[in-house]
PLY file of the C-alpha trace (Angstrom):
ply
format ascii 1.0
element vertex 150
property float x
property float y
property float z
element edge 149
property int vertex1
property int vertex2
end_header
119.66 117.62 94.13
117.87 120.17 91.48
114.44 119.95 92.37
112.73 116.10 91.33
114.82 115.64 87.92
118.24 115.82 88.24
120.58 114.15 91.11
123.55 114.95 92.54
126.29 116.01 90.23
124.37 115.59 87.18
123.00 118.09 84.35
119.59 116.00 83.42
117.68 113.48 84.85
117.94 110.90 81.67
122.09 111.16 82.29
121.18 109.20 85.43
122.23 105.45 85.53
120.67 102.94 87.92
122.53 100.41 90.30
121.25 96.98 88.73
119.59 95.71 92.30
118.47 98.32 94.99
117.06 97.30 98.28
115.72 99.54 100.83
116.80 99.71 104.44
116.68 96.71 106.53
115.70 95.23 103.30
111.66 94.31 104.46
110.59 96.90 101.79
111.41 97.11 98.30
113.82 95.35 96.04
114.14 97.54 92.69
115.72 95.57 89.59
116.47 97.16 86.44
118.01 95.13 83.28
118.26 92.03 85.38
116.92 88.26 84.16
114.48 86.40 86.34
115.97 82.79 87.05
112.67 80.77 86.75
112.53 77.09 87.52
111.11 76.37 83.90
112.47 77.68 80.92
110.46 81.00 80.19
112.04 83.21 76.74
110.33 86.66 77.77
112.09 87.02 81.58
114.01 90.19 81.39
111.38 93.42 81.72
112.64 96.60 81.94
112.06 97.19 85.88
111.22 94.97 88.58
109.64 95.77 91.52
108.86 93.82 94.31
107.61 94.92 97.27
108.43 92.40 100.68
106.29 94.04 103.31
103.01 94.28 100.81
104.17 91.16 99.35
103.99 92.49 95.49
105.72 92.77 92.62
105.48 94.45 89.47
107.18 93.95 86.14
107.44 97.28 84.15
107.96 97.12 80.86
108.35 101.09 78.56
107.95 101.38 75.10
107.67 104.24 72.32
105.89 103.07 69.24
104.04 104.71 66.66
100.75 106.55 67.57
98.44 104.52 66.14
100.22 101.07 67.64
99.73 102.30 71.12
97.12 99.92 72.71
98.20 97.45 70.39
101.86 97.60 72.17
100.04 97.38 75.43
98.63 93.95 75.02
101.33 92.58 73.83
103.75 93.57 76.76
100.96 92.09 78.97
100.96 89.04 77.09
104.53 88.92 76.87
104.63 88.63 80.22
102.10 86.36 81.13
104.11 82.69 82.23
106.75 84.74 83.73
104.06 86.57 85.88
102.35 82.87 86.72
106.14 81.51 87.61
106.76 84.83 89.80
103.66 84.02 91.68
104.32 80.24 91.88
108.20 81.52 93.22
108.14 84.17 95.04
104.35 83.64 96.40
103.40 87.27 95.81
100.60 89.29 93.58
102.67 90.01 90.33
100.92 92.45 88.11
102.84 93.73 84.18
102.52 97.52 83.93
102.77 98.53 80.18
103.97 102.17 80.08
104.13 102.93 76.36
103.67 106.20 75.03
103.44 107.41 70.97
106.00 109.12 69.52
104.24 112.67 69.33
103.13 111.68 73.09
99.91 109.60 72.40
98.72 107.87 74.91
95.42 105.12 75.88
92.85 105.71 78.12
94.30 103.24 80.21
97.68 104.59 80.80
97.00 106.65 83.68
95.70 103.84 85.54
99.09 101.60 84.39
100.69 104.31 85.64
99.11 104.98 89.20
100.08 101.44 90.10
103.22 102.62 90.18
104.86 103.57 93.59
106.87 106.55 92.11
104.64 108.85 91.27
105.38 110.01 87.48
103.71 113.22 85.41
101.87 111.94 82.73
102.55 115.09 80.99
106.57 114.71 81.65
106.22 111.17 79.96
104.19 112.99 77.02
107.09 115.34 76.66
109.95 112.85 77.04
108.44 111.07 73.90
107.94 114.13 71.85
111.56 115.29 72.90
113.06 111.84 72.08
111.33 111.82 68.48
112.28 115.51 67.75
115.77 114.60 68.81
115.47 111.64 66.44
114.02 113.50 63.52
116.95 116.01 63.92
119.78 113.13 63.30
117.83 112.04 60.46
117.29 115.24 58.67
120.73 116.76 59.05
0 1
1 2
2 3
3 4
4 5
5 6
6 7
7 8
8 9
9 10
10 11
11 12
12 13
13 14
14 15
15 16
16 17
17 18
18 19
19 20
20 21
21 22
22 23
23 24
24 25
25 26
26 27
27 28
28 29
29 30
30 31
31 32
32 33
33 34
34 35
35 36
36 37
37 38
38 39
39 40
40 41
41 42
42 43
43 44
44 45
45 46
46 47
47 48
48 49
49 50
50 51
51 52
52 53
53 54
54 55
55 56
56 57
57 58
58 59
59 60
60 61
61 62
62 63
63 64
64 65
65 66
66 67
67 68
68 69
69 70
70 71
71 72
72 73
73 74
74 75
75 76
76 77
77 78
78 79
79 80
80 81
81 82
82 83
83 84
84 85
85 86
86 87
87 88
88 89
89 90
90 91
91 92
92 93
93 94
94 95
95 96
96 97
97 98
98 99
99 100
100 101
101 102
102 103
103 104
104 105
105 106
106 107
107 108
108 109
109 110
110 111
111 112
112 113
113 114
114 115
115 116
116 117
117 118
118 119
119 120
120 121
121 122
122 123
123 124
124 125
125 126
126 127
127 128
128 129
129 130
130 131
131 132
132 133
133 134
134 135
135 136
136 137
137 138
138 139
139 140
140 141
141 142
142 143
143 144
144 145
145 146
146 147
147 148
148 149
């Protein structure tokens, strides 16, 4: 392991590629779902956010959604993830009979941020460097601008 970033036998952190379901031991913990549809009783067209989290023993979940727009569509992003998510939140609670909350994390692409981000953020059980997510976005749009230009 190098440090917090990278994991066993890899260079960089972002080569890293998630199992699609992770549960914790004995399973009475935390159930982590990345790129995986929510079967819903009713038909619901926004049911596939970016990372799921649902936590057994607090009986939680979260629905994570990231973004990179443009600077000055930042908060504007923000409310629409959380309305995006709205009836699938409602069905999750109806379901699953737990607290479902939508965490927006969308940052601008020179690292822009809201004023509400860090508390998005701190909801979060992983704790994550708002600073590393600043430069992550920066990084990502210099690496873009390079393709372009070249």
């Amino acid at each position: 392991m190098q440090g917090n970033r990278g994991t066993i036998g890899q260079k960089h952190w972002y080569e890293h590629v998630p199992k699609s379901v992770q549960t914790s031991q004995g399973g009475k913990v935390t159930n982590h779902m990345w790129n995986q549809q929510i079967q819903t009783d009713r038909t619901i067209s926004n049911n596939k956010p970016d990372i799921i989290i649902r936590d057994n023993e607090k009986g939680t979940c979260l629905l994570i959604d990231v973004a990179n727009s443009g600077d000055r569509n930042v908060i504007k992003k923000e409310a629409e993830k959380i309305l995006k998510y709205k009836d699938l939140t409602i069905e999750i609670k109806r379901m699953w009979n737990v607290k479902t909350k939508v965490i927006p994390v969308i940052t601008g692409a020179t690292g822009t941020i809201s004023k509400s981000f860090t508390k998005y953020v701190s909801n979060i059980p992983v704790k994550q460097e708002v600073k590393e997510l600043q430069k992550t976005a920066i990084l990502s749009t210099a690496h873009i601008l390079r393709k372009v230009l070249m």
